[in-house]
C-alpha positions as CSV (number, residue, x, y, z in Angstrom):
1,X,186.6,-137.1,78.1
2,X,184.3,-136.7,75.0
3,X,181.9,-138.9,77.0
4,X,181.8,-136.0,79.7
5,X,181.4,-133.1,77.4
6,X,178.6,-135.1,75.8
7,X,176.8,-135.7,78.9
8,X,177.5,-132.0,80.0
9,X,175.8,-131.1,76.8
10,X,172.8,-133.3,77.3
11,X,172.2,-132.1,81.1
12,X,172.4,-128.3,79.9
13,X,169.9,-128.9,77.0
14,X,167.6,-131.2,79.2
15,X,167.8,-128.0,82.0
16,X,166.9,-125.4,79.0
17,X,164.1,-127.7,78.0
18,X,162.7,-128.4,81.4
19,X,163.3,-124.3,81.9
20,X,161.3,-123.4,78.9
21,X,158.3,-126.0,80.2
22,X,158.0,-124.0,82.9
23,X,157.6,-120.6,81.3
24,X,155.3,-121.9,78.5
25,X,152.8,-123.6,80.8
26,X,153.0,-120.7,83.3
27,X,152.4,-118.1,80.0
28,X,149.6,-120.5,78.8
29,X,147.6,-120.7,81.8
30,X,147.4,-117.1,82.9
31,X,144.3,-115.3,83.3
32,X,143.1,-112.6,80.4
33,X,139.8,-110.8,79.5
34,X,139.2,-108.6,77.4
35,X,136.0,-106.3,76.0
36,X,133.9,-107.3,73.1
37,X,130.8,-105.6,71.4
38,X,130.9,-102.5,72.9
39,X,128.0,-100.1,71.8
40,X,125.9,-96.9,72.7
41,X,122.0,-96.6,72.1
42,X,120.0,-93.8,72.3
43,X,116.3,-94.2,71.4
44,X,114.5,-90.5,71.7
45,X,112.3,-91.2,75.4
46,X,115.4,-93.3,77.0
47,X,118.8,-92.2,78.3
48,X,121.8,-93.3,76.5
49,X,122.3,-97.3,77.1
50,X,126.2,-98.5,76.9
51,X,126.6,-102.3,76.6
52,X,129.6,-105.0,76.5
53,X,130.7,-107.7,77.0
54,X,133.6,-109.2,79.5
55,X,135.1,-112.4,77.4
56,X,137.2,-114.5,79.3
57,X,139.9,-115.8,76.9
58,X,141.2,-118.0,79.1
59,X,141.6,-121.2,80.0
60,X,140.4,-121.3,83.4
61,X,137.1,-119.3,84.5
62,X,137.7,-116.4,86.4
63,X,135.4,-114.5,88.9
64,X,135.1,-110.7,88.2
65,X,135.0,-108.9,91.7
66,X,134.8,-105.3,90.4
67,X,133.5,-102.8,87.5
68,X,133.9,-99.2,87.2
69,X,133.2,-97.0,84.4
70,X,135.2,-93.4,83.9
71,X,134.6,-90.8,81.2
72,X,138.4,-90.0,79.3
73,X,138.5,-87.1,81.6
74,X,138.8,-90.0,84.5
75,X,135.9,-88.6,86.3
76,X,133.4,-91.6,87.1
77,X,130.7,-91.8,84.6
78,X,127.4,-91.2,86.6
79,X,125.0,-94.3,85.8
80,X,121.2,-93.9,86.0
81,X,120.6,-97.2,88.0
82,X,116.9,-95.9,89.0
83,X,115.9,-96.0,85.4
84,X,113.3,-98.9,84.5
85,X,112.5,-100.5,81.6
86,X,109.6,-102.2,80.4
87,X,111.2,-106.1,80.5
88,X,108.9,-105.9,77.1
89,X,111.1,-103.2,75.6
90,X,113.9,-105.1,76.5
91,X,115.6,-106.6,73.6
92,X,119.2,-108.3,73.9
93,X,120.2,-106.1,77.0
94,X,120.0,-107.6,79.9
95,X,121.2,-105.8,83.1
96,X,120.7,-102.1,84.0
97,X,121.9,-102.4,87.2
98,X,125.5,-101.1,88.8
99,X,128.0,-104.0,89.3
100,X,127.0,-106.0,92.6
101,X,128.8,-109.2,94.0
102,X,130.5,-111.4,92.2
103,X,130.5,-113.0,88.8
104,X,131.8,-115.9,87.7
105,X,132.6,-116.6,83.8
106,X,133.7,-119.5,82.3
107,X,136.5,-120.5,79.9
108,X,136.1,-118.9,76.8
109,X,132.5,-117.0,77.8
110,X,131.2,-113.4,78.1
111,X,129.0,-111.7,80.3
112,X,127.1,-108.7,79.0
113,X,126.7,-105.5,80.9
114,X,124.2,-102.2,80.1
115,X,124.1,-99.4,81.8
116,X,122.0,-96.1,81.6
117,X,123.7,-92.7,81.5
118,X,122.7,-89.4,81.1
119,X,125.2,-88.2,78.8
120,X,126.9,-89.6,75.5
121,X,130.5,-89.9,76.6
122,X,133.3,-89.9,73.5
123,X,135.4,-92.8,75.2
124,X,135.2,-94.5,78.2
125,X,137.1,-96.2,80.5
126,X,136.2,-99.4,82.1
127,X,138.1,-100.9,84.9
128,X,137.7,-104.8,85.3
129,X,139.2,-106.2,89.2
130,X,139.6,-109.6,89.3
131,X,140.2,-112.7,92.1
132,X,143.4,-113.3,90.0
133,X,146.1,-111.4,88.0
134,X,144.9,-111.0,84.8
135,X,147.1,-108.1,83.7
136,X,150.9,-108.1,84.1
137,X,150.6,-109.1,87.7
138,X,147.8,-106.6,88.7
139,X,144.2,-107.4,89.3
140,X,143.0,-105.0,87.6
141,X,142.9,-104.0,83.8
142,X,141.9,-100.6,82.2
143,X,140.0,-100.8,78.9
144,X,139.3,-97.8,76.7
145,X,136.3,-98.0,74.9
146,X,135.5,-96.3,71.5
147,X,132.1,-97.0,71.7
148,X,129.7,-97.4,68.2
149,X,126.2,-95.4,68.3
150,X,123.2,-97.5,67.1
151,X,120.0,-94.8,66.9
């Protein structure tokens, strides 16, 4: 009888165990991203210049299949994608063009993004889609920026 109870104890605590294995390694190897280094520049003969960058903090690279940037009103931000720069001029920013294809970033990378506007927005909202879930079971994830003026 004690024998019994004992083993019923030990099958229980093994099942809990194996139970919990499962959620850790499924919580552990989800996808997440998340914005770094977001700034706004505005030099006196450009437009205004937002950059940041996508950091994949997880373990697993993930391929970004969207971006969209929206002003805190939700209207889409208009982007100047016909504005050139002198590559010269060009110091850490490296892409003034709208979001095209696909982009692939590794485990614990960033890509950078800069894009030319024509206004100076207070907030903005950047929307991230994905290949995989990366927030609570969606494929997309809404960041609000407060972005930091450099003149």
């Amino acid at each position: 009888m004690i024998l019994s109870i004992i083993s019923l104890v030990v099958a229980i605590a093994a099942m809990l165990i194996s139970a919990y294995s499962v959620y850790y390694t499924k919580l552990f190897n989800r996808f997440k991203i998340r914005i770094d280094q977001a700034t706004i520049e505005k030099d006196p003969d450009r437009p205004y210049l937002i950059s940041f960058d996508v950091f994949n903090d997880s373990p697993r690279a993930i391929t970004i299949t969207g971006l969209s940037l929206r002003s805190s009103a939700k209207k889409p931000l208009p982007l100047l994608p016909d504005y050139k720069i002198d590559k010269s001029e060009l110091r850490i920013y490296e892409d003034q063009e709208p979001f095209v294809g696909d982009i692939l970033i590794p485990a614990n990378e960033s890509e950078s993004f800069s894009y030319f506007v024509e206004q100076n927005p207070e907030d903005i909202i950047v929307t991230v889609s994905a290949d995989q879930p990366i927030h609570h079971g969606s494929k997309h994830q809404s960041f609000v920026l407060h972005l930091f003026q450099f003149s």
